[in-house]
C-alpha positions as CSV (number, residue, x, y, z in Angstrom):
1,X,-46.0,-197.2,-175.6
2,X,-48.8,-198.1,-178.2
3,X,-48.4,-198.0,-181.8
4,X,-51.1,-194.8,-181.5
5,X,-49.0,-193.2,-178.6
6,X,-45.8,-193.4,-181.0
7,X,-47.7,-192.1,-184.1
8,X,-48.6,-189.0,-182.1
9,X,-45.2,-188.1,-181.1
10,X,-44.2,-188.6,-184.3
11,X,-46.7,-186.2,-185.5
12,X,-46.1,-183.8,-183.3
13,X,-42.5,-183.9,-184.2
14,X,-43.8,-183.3,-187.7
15,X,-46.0,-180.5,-186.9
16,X,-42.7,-178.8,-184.6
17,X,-40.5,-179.0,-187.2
18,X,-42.9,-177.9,-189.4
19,X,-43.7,-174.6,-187.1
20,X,-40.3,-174.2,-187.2
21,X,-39.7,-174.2,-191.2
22,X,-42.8,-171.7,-191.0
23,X,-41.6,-169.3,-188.8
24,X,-38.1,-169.3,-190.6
25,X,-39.9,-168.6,-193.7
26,X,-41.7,-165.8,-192.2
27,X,-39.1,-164.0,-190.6
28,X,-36.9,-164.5,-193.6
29,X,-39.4,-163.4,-196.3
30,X,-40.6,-165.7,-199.1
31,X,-37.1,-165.0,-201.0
32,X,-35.9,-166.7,-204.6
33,X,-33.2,-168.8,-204.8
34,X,-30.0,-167.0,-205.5
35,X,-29.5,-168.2,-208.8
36,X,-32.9,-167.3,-209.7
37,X,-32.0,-163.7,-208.9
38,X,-29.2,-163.8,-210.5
39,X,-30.5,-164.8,-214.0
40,X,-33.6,-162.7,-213.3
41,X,-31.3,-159.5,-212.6
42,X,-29.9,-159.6,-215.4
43,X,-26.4,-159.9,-213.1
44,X,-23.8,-162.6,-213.1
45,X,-23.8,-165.2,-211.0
46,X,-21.5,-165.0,-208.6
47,X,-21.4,-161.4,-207.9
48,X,-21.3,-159.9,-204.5
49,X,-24.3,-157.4,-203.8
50,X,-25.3,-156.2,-200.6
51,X,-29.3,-154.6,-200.5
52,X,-30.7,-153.2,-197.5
53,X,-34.3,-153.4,-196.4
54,X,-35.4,-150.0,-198.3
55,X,-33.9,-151.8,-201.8
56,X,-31.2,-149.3,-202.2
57,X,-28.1,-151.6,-203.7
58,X,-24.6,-151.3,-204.2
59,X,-22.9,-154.1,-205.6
60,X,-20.0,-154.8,-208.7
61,X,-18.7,-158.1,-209.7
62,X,-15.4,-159.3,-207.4
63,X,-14.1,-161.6,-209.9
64,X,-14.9,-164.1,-207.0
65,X,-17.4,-166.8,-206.5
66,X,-19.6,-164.6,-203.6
67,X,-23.0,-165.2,-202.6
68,X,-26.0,-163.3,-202.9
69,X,-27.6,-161.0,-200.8
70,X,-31.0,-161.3,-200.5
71,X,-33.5,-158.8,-198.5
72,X,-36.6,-159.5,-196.8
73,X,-36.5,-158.0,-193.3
74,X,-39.6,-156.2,-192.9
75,X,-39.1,-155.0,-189.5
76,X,-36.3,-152.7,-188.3
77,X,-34.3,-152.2,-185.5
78,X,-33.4,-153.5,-182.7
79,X,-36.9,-154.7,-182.3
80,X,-36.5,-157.0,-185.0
81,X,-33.4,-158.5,-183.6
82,X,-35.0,-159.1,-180.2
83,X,-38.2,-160.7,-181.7
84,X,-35.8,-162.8,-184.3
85,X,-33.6,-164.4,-181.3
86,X,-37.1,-165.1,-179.2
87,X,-38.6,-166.7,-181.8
88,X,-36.0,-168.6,-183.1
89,X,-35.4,-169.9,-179.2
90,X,-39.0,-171.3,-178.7
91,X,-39.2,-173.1,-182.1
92,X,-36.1,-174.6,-180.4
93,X,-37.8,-175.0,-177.3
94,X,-40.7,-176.8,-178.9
95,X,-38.2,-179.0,-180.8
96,X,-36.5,-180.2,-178.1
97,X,-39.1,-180.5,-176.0
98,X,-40.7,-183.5,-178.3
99,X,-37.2,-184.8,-178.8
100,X,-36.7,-185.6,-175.1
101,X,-40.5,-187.3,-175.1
102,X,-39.5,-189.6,-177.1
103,X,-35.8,-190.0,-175.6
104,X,-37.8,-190.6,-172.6
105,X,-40.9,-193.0,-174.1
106,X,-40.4,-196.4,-172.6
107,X,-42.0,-197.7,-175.6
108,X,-40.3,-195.8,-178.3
109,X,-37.8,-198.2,-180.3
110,X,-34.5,-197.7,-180.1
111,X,-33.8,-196.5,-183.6
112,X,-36.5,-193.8,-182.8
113,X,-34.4,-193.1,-179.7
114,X,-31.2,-192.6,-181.1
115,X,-32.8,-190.4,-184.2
116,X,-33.9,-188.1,-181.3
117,X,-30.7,-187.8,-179.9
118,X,-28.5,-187.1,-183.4
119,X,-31.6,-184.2,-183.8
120,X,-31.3,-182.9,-180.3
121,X,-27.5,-183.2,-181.1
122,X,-27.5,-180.9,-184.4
123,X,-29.7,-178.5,-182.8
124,X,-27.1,-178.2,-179.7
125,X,-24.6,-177.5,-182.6
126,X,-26.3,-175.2,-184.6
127,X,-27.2,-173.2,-181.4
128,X,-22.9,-172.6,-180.8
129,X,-22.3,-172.0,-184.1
130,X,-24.5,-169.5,-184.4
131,X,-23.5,-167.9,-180.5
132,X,-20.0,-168.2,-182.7
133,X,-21.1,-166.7,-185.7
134,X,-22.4,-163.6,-184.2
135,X,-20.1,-162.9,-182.1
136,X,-17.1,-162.8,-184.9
137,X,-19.4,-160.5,-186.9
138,X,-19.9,-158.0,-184.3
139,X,-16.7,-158.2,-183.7
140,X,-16.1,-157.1,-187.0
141,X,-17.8,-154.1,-186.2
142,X,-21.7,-154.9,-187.3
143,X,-24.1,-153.1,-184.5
144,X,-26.2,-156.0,-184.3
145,X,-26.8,-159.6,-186.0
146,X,-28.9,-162.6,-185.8
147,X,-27.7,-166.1,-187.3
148,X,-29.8,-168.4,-188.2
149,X,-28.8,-172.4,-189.1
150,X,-30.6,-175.1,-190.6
151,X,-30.2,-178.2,-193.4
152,X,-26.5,-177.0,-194.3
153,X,-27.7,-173.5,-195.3
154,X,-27.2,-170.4,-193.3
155,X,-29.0,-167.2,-193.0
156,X,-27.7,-164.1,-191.8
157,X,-29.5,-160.9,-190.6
158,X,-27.6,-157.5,-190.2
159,X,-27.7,-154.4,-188.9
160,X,-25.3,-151.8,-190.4
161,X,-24.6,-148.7,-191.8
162,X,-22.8,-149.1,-194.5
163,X,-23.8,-151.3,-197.8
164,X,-20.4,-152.4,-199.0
165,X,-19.4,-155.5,-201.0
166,X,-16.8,-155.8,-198.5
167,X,-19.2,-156.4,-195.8
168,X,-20.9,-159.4,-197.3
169,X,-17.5,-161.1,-198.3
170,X,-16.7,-160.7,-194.2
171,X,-19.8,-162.0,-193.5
172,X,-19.9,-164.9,-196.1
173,X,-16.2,-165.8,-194.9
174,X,-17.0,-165.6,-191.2
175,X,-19.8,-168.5,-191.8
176,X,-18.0,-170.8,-194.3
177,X,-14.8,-170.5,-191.6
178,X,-16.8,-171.3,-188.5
179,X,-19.8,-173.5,-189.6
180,X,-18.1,-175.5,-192.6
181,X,-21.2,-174.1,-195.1
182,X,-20.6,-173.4,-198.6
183,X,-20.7,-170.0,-200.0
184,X,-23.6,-170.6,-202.4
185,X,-25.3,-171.7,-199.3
186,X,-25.3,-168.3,-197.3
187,X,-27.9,-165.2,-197.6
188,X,-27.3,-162.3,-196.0
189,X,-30.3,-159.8,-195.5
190,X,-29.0,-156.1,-193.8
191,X,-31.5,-154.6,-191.1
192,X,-31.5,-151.3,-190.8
């Protein structure tokens, strides 16, 4: 393979990855960091608060270090689950797709190769986790849930009924049990 061949894959591994990031961001709403919300709010940091999609909150402090719940889901329902697995499967799709050309690139070098394979690798990984993930949570009695993994940070869409601080300590421990992510590191966004 040519140096101009390898540049393109690269580049469209770039512009994959980047799709992805981008279609994260869009289904997850252009949020602030949790920190920033916290200092903004006026709350402590570290205080457990669970906010549906219509902005109605219930929260109190737990004495414990809990994450933040964010919101940003913009679209309800089921139909927002549905669309949210989809998309998250063909920004997968894509990935992998340019990870096994240039696994399979007779010219690529062997580092290139092998960086490939540890991506194709995490994204095999992230795709149990989260299968694991959602099934504990419904099985924790949430209707519905979608789980999404990337760069050590977890985000966690759900739909439920209630808005208890309870619900987002379950959630929060659920993910730092199964995928090994800090608590800081997890939002969780309820979908009615």
């Amino acid at each position: 393979m040519t140096m101009g061949k390898r540049q393109l894959v690269l580049a469209s591994l770039v512009v994959a990855l980047g799709a992805a990031v981008y279609l994260n961001w869009a289904l997850m709403g252009n949020t602030q960091l949790s920190a920033t919300n916290a200092v903004t709010s006026g709350r402590e940091l570290g205080e457990t608060l669970l906010v549906n999609a219509s902005g109605n909150e219930s929260g109190a402090n737990s004495g414990e270090n809990s994450s933040a719940v964010d919101t940003s889901a913009s679209v309800a329902g089921d139909d927002y689950f549905a669309s949210a697995r989809l998309t998250r499967e063909k920004a997968r799709d894509e990935s992998v797709e340019m990870l096994q050309k240039v696994v399979s690139g007779s010219g690529e070098t062997d580092a290139a190769k092998q960086t490939a394979v540890s991506q194709a690798n995490t994204i095999a990984q992230n795709i149990v986790k989260e299968a694991e993930i959602e099934n504990l949570i419904k099985a924790k009695g949430f209707n519905d849930c979608v789980v999404f993994l990337q760069n050590d940070e977890c985000s966690v869409v759900v739909k439920t009924k209630t808005n208890t601080q309870n619900d987002a300590i379950v959630i929060r421990d659920i993910v730092a049990d199964q995928a090994g992510i800090s608590y800081d590191k997890i939002k969780i966004v309820e979908c009615e």
